[in-house]
C-alpha positions as CSV (number, residue, x, y, z in Angstrom):
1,X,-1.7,-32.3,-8.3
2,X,-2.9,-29.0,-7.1
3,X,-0.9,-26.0,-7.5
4,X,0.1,-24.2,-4.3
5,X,-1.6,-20.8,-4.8
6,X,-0.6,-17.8,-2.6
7,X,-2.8,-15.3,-0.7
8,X,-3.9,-12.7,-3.3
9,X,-3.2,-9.4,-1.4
10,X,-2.6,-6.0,-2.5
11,X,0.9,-4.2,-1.9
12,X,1.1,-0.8,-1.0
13,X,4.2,0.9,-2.8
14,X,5.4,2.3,1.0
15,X,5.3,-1.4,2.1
16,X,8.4,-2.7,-0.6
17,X,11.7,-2.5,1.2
18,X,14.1,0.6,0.2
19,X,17.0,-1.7,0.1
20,X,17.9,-5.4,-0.5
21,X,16.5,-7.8,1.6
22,X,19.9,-9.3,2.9
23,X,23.4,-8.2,4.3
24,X,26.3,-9.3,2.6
25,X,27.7,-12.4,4.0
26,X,28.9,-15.7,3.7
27,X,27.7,-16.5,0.1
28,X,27.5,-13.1,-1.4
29,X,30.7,-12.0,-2.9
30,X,31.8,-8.7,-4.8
31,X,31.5,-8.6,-8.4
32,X,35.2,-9.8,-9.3
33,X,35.2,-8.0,-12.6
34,X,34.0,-10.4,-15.6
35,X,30.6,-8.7,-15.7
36,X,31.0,-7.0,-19.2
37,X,27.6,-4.8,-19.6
38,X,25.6,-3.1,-16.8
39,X,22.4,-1.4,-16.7
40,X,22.6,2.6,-16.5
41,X,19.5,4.4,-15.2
42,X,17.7,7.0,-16.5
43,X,16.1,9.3,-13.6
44,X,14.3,11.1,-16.3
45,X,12.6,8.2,-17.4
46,X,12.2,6.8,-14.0
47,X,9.0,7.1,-12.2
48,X,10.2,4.8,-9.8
49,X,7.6,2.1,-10.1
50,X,10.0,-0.7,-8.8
51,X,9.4,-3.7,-11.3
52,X,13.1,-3.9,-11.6
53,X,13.6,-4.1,-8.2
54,X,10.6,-6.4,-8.2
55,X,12.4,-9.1,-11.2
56,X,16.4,-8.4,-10.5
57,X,17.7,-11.8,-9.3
58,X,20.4,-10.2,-7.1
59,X,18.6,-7.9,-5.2
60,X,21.2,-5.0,-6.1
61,X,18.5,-2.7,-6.9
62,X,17.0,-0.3,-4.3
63,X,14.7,2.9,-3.7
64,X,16.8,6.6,-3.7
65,X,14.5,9.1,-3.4
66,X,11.6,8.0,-5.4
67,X,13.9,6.3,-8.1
68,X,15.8,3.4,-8.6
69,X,19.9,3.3,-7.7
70,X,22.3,0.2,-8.7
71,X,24.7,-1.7,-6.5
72,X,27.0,-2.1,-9.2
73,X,30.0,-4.6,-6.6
74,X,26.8,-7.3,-6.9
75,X,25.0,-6.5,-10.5
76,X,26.1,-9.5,-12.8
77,X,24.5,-7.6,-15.8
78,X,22.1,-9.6,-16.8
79,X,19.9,-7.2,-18.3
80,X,16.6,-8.8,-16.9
81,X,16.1,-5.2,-15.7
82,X,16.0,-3.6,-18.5
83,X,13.8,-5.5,-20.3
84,X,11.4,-5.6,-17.6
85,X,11.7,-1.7,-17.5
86,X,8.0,-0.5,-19.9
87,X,9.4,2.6,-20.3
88,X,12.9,2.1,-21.4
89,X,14.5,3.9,-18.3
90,X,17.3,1.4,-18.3
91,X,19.7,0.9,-20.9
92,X,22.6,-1.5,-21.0
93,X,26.1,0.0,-21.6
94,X,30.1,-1.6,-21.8
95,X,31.9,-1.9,-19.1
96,X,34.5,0.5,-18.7
């Protein structure tokens, strides 16, 4: 069986959406409060090169300008930002 290969093209950085790619709605509820860890930014570290928007599962994770910002009422913590992040701008804290 052949694998279904996409078309290779090259992404501009202006061409990524600033925000998540979908409204709120029907299936997408607020976090309800049993996350127990989530990620804090760095905007020192940050250069803004959008892997973590890129991997994040949720699509919580968006373009303010030039760096990265967290929608924390639909971030489940599950850290797959941070260890996508190469140069340690995200860290994972307690929940407070």
């Amino acid at each position: 069986m052949k694998p279904y290969l996409r078309e290779n093209k090259k992404w501009n950085l202006s061409e990524i959406p600033e925000a998540t790619a979908y409204e709120a709605g029907f299936l997408v509820t607020r976090n309800a409060g049993w996350r127990n860890i989530r990620p804090v930014i760095n905007s020192e570290k940050c250069i803004g090169c959008l892997q973590c928007y890129l991997y994040c599962p949720d699509g919580v994770i968006y373009k303010n300008n030039g760096k990265v910002s967290i929608d924390y009422d639909f971030c489940k913590g599950c850290g797959i930002c941070k260890k996508i992040c190469k140069l340690g701008a995200i860290e994972m804290e307690a929940e407070k």
